[in-house]
Every structure is written in C-alpha cells, then in structure tokens.
C-alpha positions in Angstrom: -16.6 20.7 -17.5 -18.8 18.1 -15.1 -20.8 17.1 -17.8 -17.4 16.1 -19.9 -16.0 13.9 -16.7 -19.4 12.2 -15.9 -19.3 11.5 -20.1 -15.8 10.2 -19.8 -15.1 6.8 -20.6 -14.7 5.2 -17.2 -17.9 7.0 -16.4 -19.9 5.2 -20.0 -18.1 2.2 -18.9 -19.2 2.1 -15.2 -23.0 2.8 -16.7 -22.3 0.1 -19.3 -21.0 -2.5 -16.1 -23.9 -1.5 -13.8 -26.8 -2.0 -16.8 -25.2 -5.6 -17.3 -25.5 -6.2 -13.5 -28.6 -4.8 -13.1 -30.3 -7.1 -16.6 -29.0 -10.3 -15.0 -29.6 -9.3 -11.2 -26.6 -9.1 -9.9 -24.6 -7.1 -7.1 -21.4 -5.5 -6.6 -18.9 -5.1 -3.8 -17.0 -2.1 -3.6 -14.2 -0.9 -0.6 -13.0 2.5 0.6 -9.8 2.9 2.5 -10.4 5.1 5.4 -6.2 6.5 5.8 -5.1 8.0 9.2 -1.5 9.2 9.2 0.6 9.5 12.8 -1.1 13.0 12.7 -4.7 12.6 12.3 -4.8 13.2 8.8 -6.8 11.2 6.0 -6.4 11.3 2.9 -8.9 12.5 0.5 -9.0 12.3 -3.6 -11.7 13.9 -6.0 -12.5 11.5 -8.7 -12.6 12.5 -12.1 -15.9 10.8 -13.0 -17.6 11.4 -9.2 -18.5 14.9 -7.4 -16.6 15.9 -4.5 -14.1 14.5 -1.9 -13.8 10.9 -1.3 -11.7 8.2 0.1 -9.7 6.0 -2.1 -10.9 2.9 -3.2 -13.0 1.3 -5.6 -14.6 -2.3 -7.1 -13.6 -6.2 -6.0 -12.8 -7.7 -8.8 -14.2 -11.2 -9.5 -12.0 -13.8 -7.4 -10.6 -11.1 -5.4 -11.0 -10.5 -1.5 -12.3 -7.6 0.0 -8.7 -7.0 1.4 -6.6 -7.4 -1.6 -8.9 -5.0 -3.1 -8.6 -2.6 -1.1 -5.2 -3.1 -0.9 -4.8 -2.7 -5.3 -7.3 0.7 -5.2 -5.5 2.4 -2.3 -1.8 1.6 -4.8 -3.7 2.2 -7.8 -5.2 5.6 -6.6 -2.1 7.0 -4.1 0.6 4.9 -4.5 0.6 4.0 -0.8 0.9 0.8 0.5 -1.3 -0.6 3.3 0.9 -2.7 6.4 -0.8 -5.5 7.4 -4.5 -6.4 8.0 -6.7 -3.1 7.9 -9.5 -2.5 10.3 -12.9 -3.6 8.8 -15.5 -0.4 10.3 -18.7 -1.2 8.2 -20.7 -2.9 5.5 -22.4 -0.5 4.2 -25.9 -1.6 1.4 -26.5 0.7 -0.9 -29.0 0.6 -4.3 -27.6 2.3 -7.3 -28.9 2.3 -11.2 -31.1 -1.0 -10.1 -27.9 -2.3 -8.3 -27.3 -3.3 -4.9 -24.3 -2.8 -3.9 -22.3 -3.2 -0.8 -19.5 -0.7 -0.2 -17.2 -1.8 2.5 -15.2 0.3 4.8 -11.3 -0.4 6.4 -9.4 1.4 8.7 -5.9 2.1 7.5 -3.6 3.1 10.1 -0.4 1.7 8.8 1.3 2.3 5.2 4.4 2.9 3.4 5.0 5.6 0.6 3.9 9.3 0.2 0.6 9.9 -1.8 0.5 10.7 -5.4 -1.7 10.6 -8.0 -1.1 7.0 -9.9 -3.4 8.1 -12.7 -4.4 11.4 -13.4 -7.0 10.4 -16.0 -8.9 8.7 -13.0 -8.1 10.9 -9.7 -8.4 14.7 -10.3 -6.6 15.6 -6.8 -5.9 14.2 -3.3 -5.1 16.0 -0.3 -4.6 15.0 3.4 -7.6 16.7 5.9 -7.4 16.9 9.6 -9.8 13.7 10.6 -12.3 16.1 12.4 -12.7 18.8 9.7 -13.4 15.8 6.8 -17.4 16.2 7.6 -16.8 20.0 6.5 -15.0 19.0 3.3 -15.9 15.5 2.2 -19.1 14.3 -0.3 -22.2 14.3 1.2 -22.1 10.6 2.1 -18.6 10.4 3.3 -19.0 13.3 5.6 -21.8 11.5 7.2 -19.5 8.2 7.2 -17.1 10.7 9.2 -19.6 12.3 11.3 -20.8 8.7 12.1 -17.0 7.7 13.2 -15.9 10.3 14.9 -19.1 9.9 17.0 -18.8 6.5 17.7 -22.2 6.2 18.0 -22.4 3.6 15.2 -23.4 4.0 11.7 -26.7 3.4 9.4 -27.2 0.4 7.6 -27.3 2.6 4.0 -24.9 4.3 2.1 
C-alpha cells in the first residue's frame, strides 16, 4: 500500500519538479500552517504521497507570496480559512533530492470553517491533536518542530 502512494502521480510528479530544479539549480519555497483552535488543538493531516502526521501546507507558486500560499494550501487541504495576517515562527533550510529548499512556518490562530478533507486523492486523513501531545503523534520532523515550540527555546536552522 506505501509503495502504491509514494508511486502515485503527485508523488512521480513532485520527483519530476524537483529533478528539473535540481538540473538548472534552483530552490523551492514551501509553507506549513501551524493551526491552534480556542482549545489548544492543531490540526494534523496524513498525506497521501508522504509518511505520517503533518501540518497543512504545501509549495509557493511562482509570483505568489509566502502568505497567500499558505493561505490557498490550508483551503486547499481543510477547507478552513485563515483571518488575517498569520504569525511567521521560522524559516526553516532544508536539502532534498539536490534541492534546497526553504520550508516556512506560520502561526494560525484565527480561521473560519470546520476541517474537511478538500481532496481525498491528496490528504488521506486529518484530525485535531491536543498542542502538547503532537511530539507523540506527528512525523519525525514536525514533532521536533513541536517539541522546539512548545519549548520556546528556539529552533534549529534545518528541517
């Protein structure tokens, strides 16, 4: 069953974008939306071509702010709309398949709508999680994002 939704087509079509990327040395810019509800909740999805729990988000497109980006993923992925001007937390750098990327993190705090799945061919589930049990649930690199935050210590310049 994993090896079927890594060979899915978004997956052969992210490989496809990141060998172009990496030929003509390029980097990419990604965001995540970090959701808090009024009770300490964040909301979670599993994508279909990634292992475990993540937070929503996704690419910029060209011409696109960081913002608007974030704010299109977090619609496409749950169907919730962010309020306002989210918190920017980090900049992450991060090398993947020969490219650098930069993933980009927000704080989202304040939103409209209840979260659904937008398209079940890209997120596999979503679920809300009490803020300080996400380092128990999450991916490996998001629950070290969420151990980093909850710390408040900082966090590390990679992903």
């Amino acid at each position: 069953m994993l090896s079927t939704i890594r060979d899915s087509g978004i997956a052969q079509l992210d490989r496809l974008r990141r060998r172009v990327v990496s030929f003509f040395g390029g980097s990419t810019v990604g965001v995540r939306a970090i959701v808090i509800g009024r009770d300490r909740n964040v909301l979670l999805v599993r994508h279909r071509y990634q292992d475990g729990w993540q937070t929503p988000g996704g690419g910029v497109k060209p011409c696109e702010s960081p913002i608007a980006a974030l704010k299109r993923e977090l619609r496409e992925e749950t169907g919730l709309e962010a309020i306002g001007t989210p918190e920017l937390l980090h900049v992450f750098v991060h090398s993947y398949r020969g490219v650098t990327d930069f993933p980009i993190f927000y704080l989202v705090k304040s939103f409209e709508g209840t979260a659904t799945i937008m398209d079940p061919r890209e997120i596999a589930e979503l679920q809300w999680v009490p803020l300080e049990t996400v380092p128990n649930v999450a991916a490996p690199k998001t629950a070290a994002f969420f151990s980093e935050y909850l710390s408040g210590a900082g966090y590390r310049e990679q992903w």
